[in-house]
N, C-alpha and C positions, 0 to 999 in steps of 0.2 A: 229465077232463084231456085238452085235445088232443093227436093224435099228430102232429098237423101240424109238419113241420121250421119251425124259427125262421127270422121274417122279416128276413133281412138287407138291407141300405141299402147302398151306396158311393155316398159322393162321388166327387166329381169325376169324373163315370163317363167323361166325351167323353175325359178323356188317357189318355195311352199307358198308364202302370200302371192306373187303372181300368178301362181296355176288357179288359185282362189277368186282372184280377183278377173280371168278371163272366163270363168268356171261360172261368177256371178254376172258377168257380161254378156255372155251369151244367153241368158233369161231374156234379155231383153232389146238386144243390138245383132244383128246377122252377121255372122260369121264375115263374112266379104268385108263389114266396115271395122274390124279388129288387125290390128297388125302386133306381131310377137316379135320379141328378141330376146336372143340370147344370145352367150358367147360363143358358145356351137349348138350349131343350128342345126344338128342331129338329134340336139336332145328334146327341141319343143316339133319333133317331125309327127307324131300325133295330132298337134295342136294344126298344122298344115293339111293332113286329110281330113281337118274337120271343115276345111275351107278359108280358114286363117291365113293372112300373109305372116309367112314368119322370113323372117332376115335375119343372119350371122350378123352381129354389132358388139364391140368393144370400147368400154368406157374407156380404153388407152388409146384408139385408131378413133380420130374424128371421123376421117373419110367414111368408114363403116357407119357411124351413124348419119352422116348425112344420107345417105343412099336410102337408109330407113328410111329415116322421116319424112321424106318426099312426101307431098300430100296429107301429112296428118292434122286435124284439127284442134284435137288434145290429146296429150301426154301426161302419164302417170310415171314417175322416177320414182324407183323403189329405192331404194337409200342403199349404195352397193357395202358392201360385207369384206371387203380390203380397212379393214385402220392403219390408218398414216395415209392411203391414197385417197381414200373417196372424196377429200375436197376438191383434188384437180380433176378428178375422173365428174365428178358432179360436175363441174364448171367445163365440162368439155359438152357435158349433157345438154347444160341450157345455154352453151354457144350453137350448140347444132341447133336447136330447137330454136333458137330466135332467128337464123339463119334461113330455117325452112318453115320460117311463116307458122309457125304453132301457136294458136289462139287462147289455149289453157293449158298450163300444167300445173299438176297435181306431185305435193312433194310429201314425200314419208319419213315426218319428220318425229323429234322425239316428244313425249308430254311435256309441257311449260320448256319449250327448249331456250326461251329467252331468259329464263331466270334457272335451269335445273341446276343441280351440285353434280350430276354425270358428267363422268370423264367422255362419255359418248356424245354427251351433247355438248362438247366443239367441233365440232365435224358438221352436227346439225344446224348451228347458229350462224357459222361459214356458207354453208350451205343456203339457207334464210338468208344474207344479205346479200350474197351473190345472185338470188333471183330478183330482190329489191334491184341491184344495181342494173340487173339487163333491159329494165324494161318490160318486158312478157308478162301478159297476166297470169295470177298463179295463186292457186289454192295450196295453203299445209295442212294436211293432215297430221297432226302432231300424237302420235299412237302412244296409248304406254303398252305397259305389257303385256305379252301374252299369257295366258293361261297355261298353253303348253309348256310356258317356260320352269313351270311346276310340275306339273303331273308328270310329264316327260320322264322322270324320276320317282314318279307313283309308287314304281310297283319294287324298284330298287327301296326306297324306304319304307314300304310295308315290311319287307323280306329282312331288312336291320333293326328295324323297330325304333327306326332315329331319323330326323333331319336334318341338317346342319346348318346354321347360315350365322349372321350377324346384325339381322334385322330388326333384333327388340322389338319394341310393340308395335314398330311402324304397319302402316296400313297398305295395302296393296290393293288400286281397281283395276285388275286384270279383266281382257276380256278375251273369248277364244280369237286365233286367227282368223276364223271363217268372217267372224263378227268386222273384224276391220278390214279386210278384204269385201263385205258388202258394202259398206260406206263407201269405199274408194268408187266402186262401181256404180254405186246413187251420183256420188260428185258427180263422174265422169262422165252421166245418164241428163244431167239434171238440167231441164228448162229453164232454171234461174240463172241468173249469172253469179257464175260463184266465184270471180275472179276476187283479190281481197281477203276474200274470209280465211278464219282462221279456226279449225277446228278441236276443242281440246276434248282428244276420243278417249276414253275410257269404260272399265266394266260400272255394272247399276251400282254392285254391291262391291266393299271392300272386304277385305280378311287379312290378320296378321301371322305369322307362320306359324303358330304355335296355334290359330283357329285349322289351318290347313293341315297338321300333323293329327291335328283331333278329327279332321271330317276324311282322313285318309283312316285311320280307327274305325272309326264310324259304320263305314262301307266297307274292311278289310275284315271287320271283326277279330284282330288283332292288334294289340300298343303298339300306338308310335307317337315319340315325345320330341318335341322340338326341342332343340339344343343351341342357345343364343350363347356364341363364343364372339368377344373380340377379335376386332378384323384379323389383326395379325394373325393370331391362331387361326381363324377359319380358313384365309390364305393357307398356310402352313400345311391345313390337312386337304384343303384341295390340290397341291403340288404333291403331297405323300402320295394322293389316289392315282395319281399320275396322271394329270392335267398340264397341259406346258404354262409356263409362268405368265402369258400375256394372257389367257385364257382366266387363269386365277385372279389374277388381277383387273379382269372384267367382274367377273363373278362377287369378287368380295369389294368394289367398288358399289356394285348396282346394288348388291345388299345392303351393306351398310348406310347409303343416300337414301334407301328407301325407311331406314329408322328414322333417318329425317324429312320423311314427306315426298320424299319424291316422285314417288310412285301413285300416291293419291288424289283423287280427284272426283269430286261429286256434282258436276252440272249436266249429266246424263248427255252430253251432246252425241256422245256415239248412237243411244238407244234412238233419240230425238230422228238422227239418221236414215238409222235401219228399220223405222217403225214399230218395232218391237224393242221387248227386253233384252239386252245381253244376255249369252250364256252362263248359267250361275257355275260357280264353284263345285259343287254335288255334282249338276251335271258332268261337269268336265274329268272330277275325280271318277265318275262311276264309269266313264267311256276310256279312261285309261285303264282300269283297273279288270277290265273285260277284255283289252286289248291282246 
Protein backbone atom coordinates (compact mmCIF):
# COMPACT_ATOMS: atom_id res chain seq x y z
CA UNK A 1 0.00 0.00 0.00
CA UNK A 2 1.30 3.47 -0.74
CA UNK A 3 2.06 6.01 1.69
CA UNK A 4 1.91 8.53 -0.62
CA UNK A 5 -0.79 11.49 0.22
CA UNK A 6 -3.81 11.48 -2.35
CA UNK A 7 -3.60 13.05 -5.64
CA UNK A 8 -5.68 15.90 -5.56
CA UNK A 9 -7.07 17.83 -8.97
CA UNK A 10 -8.81 21.63 -8.75
CA UNK A 11 -10.52 22.98 -11.24
CA UNK A 12 -10.66 25.92 -12.25
CA UNK A 13 -7.25 26.60 -10.80
CA UNK A 14 -6.60 30.30 -12.86
CA UNK A 15 -9.61 31.93 -10.53
CA UNK A 16 -9.58 33.43 -7.49
CA UNK A 17 -11.05 30.67 -5.24
CA UNK A 18 -8.91 28.00 -7.05
CA UNK A 19 -5.51 29.81 -6.72
CA UNK A 20 -6.77 29.88 -2.86
CA UNK A 21 -7.64 26.73 -2.59
CA UNK A 22 -3.97 25.40 -4.25
CA UNK A 23 -2.41 28.33 -2.26
CA UNK A 24 -4.00 26.38 1.06
CA UNK A 25 -2.89 23.07 -0.39
CA UNK A 26 0.34 23.37 -0.66
CA UNK A 27 0.56 24.07 3.34
CA UNK A 28 0.17 20.85 3.54
CA UNK A 29 0.43 18.27 0.37
CA UNK A 30 3.60 18.57 -2.09
CA UNK A 31 3.48 20.03 -4.95
CA UNK A 32 4.04 16.75 -7.13
CA UNK A 33 0.64 15.32 -5.54
CA UNK A 34 -1.47 18.52 -6.82
CA UNK A 35 -2.70 18.60 -10.39
CA UNK A 36 -4.09 22.18 -11.94
CA UNK A 37 -6.38 22.97 -14.67
CA UNK A 38 -7.46 25.27 -16.61
CA UNK A 39 -8.76 26.31 -19.93
CA UNK A 40 -5.38 27.63 -20.96
CA UNK A 41 -2.82 26.44 -19.52
CA UNK A 42 -0.55 29.37 -19.91
CA UNK A 43 -2.36 30.97 -17.39
CA UNK A 44 -1.77 28.54 -14.25
CA UNK A 45 2.20 28.28 -15.90
CA UNK A 46 3.43 29.55 -12.37
CA UNK A 47 1.56 27.15 -10.64
CA UNK A 48 3.76 24.45 -12.97
CA UNK A 49 7.19 25.89 -11.80
CA UNK A 50 6.23 25.46 -8.60
CA UNK A 51 6.10 21.63 -9.34
CA UNK A 52 2.48 21.32 -10.01
CA UNK A 53 0.97 19.11 -12.82
CA UNK A 54 -0.94 21.61 -14.65
CA UNK A 55 -3.04 20.41 -17.87
CA UNK A 56 -5.15 22.56 -20.55
CA UNK A 57 -8.86 20.99 -19.78
CA UNK A 58 -12.30 22.18 -20.87
CA UNK A 59 -15.41 21.65 -19.29
CA UNK A 60 -16.81 21.40 -23.20
CA UNK A 61 -13.93 18.72 -24.54
CA UNK A 62 -14.46 15.51 -22.38
CA UNK A 63 -11.19 14.18 -23.95
CA UNK A 64 -9.25 17.16 -22.18
CA UNK A 65 -10.39 16.12 -18.97
CA UNK A 66 -9.97 12.68 -19.21
CA UNK A 67 -6.24 13.08 -19.88
CA UNK A 68 -6.20 15.18 -16.64
CA UNK A 69 -7.65 13.07 -14.38
CA UNK A 70 -5.53 10.23 -15.05
CA UNK A 71 -4.51 9.08 -11.69
CA UNK A 72 -6.33 11.47 -9.41
CA UNK A 73 -7.61 10.41 -6.13
CA UNK A 74 -9.83 13.43 -5.44
CA UNK A 75 -11.33 16.24 -7.04
CA UNK A 76 -12.43 19.56 -6.24
CA UNK A 77 -15.25 21.19 -9.17
CA UNK A 78 -15.34 24.57 -8.64
CA UNK A 79 -18.78 25.34 -10.02
CA UNK A 80 -17.87 26.97 -13.67
CA UNK A 81 -19.04 30.59 -14.31
CA UNK A 82 -20.84 29.96 -17.94
CA UNK A 83 -24.94 30.31 -16.85
CA UNK A 84 -26.99 28.30 -19.05
CA UNK A 85 -23.93 25.74 -19.56
CA UNK A 86 -22.48 24.70 -16.35
CA UNK A 87 -24.92 21.88 -15.98
CA UNK A 88 -23.72 19.98 -19.00
CA UNK A 89 -20.32 21.22 -18.59
CA UNK A 90 -20.64 19.90 -14.79
CA UNK A 91 -22.01 16.50 -15.86
CA UNK A 92 -19.14 16.12 -18.31
CA UNK A 93 -17.01 16.73 -15.10
CA UNK A 94 -18.32 13.95 -13.06
CA UNK A 95 -18.49 11.63 -16.21
CA UNK A 96 -14.75 11.98 -16.44
CA UNK A 97 -14.20 11.73 -12.94
CA UNK A 98 -16.10 8.49 -12.47
CA UNK A 99 -14.40 7.31 -15.64
CA UNK A 100 -10.92 7.85 -14.15
CA UNK A 101 -11.57 6.16 -10.98
CA UNK A 102 -11.75 9.40 -8.77
CA UNK A 103 -12.49 8.47 -5.17
CA UNK A 104 -13.86 11.96 -3.75
CA UNK A 105 -15.04 14.84 -5.27
CA UNK A 106 -15.68 17.92 -3.71
CA UNK A 107 -18.50 20.14 -5.22
CA UNK A 108 -18.94 24.09 -4.75
CA UNK A 109 -22.06 24.16 -4.42
CA UNK A 110 -24.50 27.10 -3.26
CA UNK A 111 -25.87 27.69 0.69
CA UNK A 112 -29.17 25.48 1.28
CA UNK A 113 -29.14 24.76 -2.48
CA UNK A 114 -31.79 22.16 -1.80
CA UNK A 115 -34.22 24.52 -0.74
CA UNK A 116 -32.62 28.28 -1.88
CA UNK A 117 -35.11 30.95 -3.75
CA UNK A 118 -31.56 31.74 -6.06
CA UNK A 119 -32.04 31.66 -9.50
CA UNK A 120 -28.40 30.31 -9.27
CA UNK A 121 -29.19 27.61 -7.30
CA UNK A 122 -30.71 25.50 -10.28
CA UNK A 123 -27.50 24.94 -11.87
CA UNK A 124 -26.54 23.83 -8.33
CA UNK A 125 -29.39 21.35 -7.41
CA UNK A 126 -28.62 19.80 -11.17
CA UNK A 127 -25.60 19.77 -10.27
CA UNK A 128 -26.31 17.85 -6.69
CA UNK A 129 -28.40 15.08 -8.20
CA UNK A 130 -26.16 14.55 -10.98
CA UNK A 131 -23.54 13.44 -8.62
CA UNK A 132 -26.29 11.43 -6.62
CA UNK A 133 -26.99 9.68 -9.83
CA UNK A 134 -23.15 8.76 -10.92
CA UNK A 135 -22.35 6.97 -8.12
CA UNK A 136 -18.82 8.71 -6.92
CA UNK A 137 -18.38 9.57 -3.65
CA UNK A 138 -18.79 13.19 -3.11
CA UNK A 139 -18.64 16.01 -0.58
CA UNK A 140 -20.71 19.72 -1.14
CA UNK A 141 -19.44 22.31 -0.01
CA UNK A 142 -22.38 24.43 -0.33
CA UNK A 143 -20.61 28.32 0.23
CA UNK A 144 -22.61 31.29 0.56
CA UNK A 145 -21.17 34.39 -0.06
CA UNK A 146 -18.42 36.09 -0.28
CA UNK A 147 -17.20 39.01 1.52
CA UNK A 148 -15.66 40.33 -1.33
CA UNK A 149 -18.80 40.25 -2.99
CA UNK A 150 -19.27 43.63 -0.90
CA UNK A 151 -16.29 45.37 -0.32
CA UNK A 152 -15.22 44.91 -3.89
CA UNK A 153 -17.27 48.08 -4.07
CA UNK A 154 -15.94 49.59 -0.75
CA UNK A 155 -14.26 52.18 -1.91
CA UNK A 156 -16.85 53.06 -4.82
CA UNK A 157 -19.50 53.63 -1.95
CA UNK A 158 -17.47 55.57 0.38
CA UNK A 159 -16.43 57.99 -2.59
CA UNK A 160 -20.95 58.19 -3.31
CA UNK A 161 -21.82 58.23 0.18
CA UNK A 162 -24.57 55.56 -0.91
CA UNK A 163 -25.15 51.85 -1.32
CA UNK A 164 -27.72 50.42 -3.29
CA UNK A 165 -29.41 47.13 -3.21
CA UNK A 166 -32.76 45.47 -2.31
CA UNK A 167 -32.02 43.66 0.62
CA UNK A 168 -34.05 45.10 3.46
CA UNK A 169 -33.33 43.79 6.66
CA UNK A 170 -32.15 40.56 5.33
CA UNK A 171 -28.99 39.11 6.96
CA UNK A 172 -25.93 38.14 5.24
CA UNK A 173 -23.15 35.45 6.64
CA UNK A 174 -20.53 36.17 4.25
CA UNK A 175 -17.28 34.97 4.62
CA UNK A 176 -13.95 36.02 2.85
CA UNK A 177 -12.88 33.85 -0.05
CA UNK A 178 -9.73 32.85 1.53
CA UNK A 179 -12.08 31.33 4.37
CA UNK A 180 -13.77 28.92 1.85
CA UNK A 181 -10.94 28.15 -0.06
CA UNK A 182 -9.25 26.69 3.34
CA UNK A 183 -12.21 24.36 3.94
CA UNK A 184 -12.13 23.08 0.63
CA UNK A 185 -8.39 22.19 1.18
CA UNK A 186 -9.18 20.60 4.95
CA UNK A 187 -11.86 18.43 2.94
CA UNK A 188 -9.56 17.53 0.43
CA UNK A 189 -6.64 16.98 3.24
CA UNK A 190 -8.82 15.04 5.59
CA UNK A 191 -8.35 11.59 7.17
CA UNK A 192 -11.95 11.15 7.60
CA UNK A 193 -14.09 10.05 5.16
CA UNK A 194 -15.85 12.69 4.01
CA UNK A 195 -17.72 11.26 1.29
CA UNK A 196 -21.71 11.96 2.11
CA UNK A 197 -21.33 15.07 3.98
CA UNK A 198 -22.82 17.96 3.43
CA UNK A 199 -21.34 21.21 4.37
CA UNK A 200 -23.45 24.42 5.05
CA UNK A 201 -20.29 27.07 5.06
CA UNK A 202 -20.89 30.22 6.04
CA UNK A 203 -19.41 33.50 7.85
CA UNK A 204 -19.58 33.41 12.15
CA UNK A 205 -21.19 36.70 11.99
CA UNK A 206 -24.14 38.13 9.89
CA UNK A 207 -24.89 41.93 8.81
CA UNK A 208 -27.61 43.52 6.97
CA UNK A 209 -26.62 46.19 4.23
CA UNK A 210 -27.52 49.15 5.95
CA UNK A 211 -25.03 47.32 9.12
CA UNK A 212 -22.32 47.27 6.19
CA UNK A 213 -22.91 50.92 4.84
CA UNK A 214 -22.60 51.97 8.58
CA UNK A 215 -19.14 49.91 9.20
CA UNK A 216 -17.88 51.24 5.64
CA UNK A 217 -18.63 54.95 7.78
CA UNK A 218 -17.09 53.77 10.48
CA UNK A 219 -13.51 52.96 8.97
CA UNK A 220 -13.96 55.81 5.99
CA UNK A 221 -14.82 58.36 8.31
CA UNK A 222 -17.18 59.54 5.92
CA UNK A 223 -21.49 58.90 5.41
CA UNK A 224 -22.69 56.28 3.70
CA UNK A 225 -26.32 55.29 3.95
CA UNK A 226 -27.83 52.24 2.54
CA UNK A 227 -30.50 52.68 0.24
CA UNK A 228 -33.26 49.82 0.08
CA UNK A 229 -35.08 50.21 -3.33
CA UNK A 230 -37.39 47.60 -4.89
CA UNK A 231 -36.06 45.06 -7.16
CA UNK A 232 -37.24 46.65 -10.02
CA UNK A 233 -35.76 49.86 -9.43
CA UNK A 234 -32.49 48.50 -8.12
CA UNK A 235 -32.52 46.56 -11.51
CA UNK A 236 -33.08 49.69 -13.32
CA UNK A 237 -30.26 51.61 -11.84
CA UNK A 238 -27.78 48.82 -12.15
CA UNK A 239 -28.36 48.67 -16.14
CA UNK A 240 -28.37 52.76 -16.09
CA UNK A 241 -24.52 52.16 -14.51
CA UNK A 242 -24.03 50.26 -17.36
CA UNK A 243 -24.17 46.63 -16.28
CA UNK A 244 -25.51 44.21 -19.09
CA UNK A 245 -28.94 43.01 -18.29
CA UNK A 246 -28.02 39.28 -17.27
CA UNK A 247 -25.45 40.72 -14.92
CA UNK A 248 -28.35 43.00 -13.21
CA UNK A 249 -30.51 40.50 -13.00
CA UNK A 250 -28.12 38.34 -11.08
CA UNK A 251 -27.47 41.07 -8.92
CA UNK A 252 -30.86 42.14 -7.97
CA UNK A 253 -32.03 38.37 -7.76
CA UNK A 254 -29.31 37.58 -5.03
CA UNK A 255 -30.24 40.77 -3.40
CA UNK A 256 -33.45 40.55 -2.96
CA UNK A 257 -33.47 36.38 -1.85
CA UNK A 258 -31.30 37.57 0.49
CA UNK A 259 -34.27 39.94 2.22
CA UNK A 260 -35.70 36.60 2.38
CA UNK A 261 -33.04 34.45 4.07
CA UNK A 262 -31.06 33.28 1.72
CA UNK A 263 -27.98 34.18 2.46
CA UNK A 264 -28.17 33.38 6.14
CA UNK A 265 -27.00 30.99 8.14
CA UNK A 266 -25.69 30.35 11.67
CA UNK A 267 -24.28 26.64 12.49
CA UNK A 268 -20.69 28.00 12.15
CA UNK A 269 -19.86 24.74 9.98
CA UNK A 270 -17.21 26.80 7.96
CA UNK A 271 -15.34 28.10 11.27
CA UNK A 272 -15.95 24.38 12.77
CA UNK A 273 -13.64 23.58 9.43
CA UNK A 274 -11.01 26.02 9.42
CA UNK A 275 -10.42 25.80 13.18
CA UNK A 276 -10.78 29.30 13.68
CA UNK A 277 -13.19 32.16 13.24
CA UNK A 278 -14.18 33.43 10.00
CA UNK A 279 -13.19 36.68 8.71
CA UNK A 280 -15.24 39.47 10.29
CA UNK A 281 -16.81 42.13 8.28
CA UNK A 282 -14.26 45.19 9.92
CA UNK A 283 -11.72 43.07 8.94
CA UNK A 284 -12.62 42.62 5.30
CA UNK A 285 -13.96 46.48 5.00
CA UNK A 286 -10.66 47.75 6.56
CA UNK A 287 -8.36 45.51 3.79
CA UNK A 288 -10.48 46.92 1.08
CA UNK A 289 -10.39 50.27 2.06
CA UNK A 290 -6.50 50.29 2.33
CA UNK A 291 -6.46 48.55 -1.01
Amino acid sequence: MSNQPPKILVTGANGKLGRLVIAALLKTTPAARIVAIARDAGNIADLAALGIATHQADYNAPETLDRAFAGVDRLLLISASEIGKRIAQHANVIACAKRGGVKLMAYTSVLHADKSPLGLAVDHRATEAALRDSGLPFVLLRDGWYLENYTGSAVQAVAQGAYYGCSGEGRVSAAARADFAQAAATVLTSNEDQAGRIYESAGDNSFTMAEFAAELAKQSGKPVAYHDLAPADYRALLVKVGLPEFVADLLTDSSSCAAKGALFEDGRALSKLIGRPTTTLAAAVAAALKA
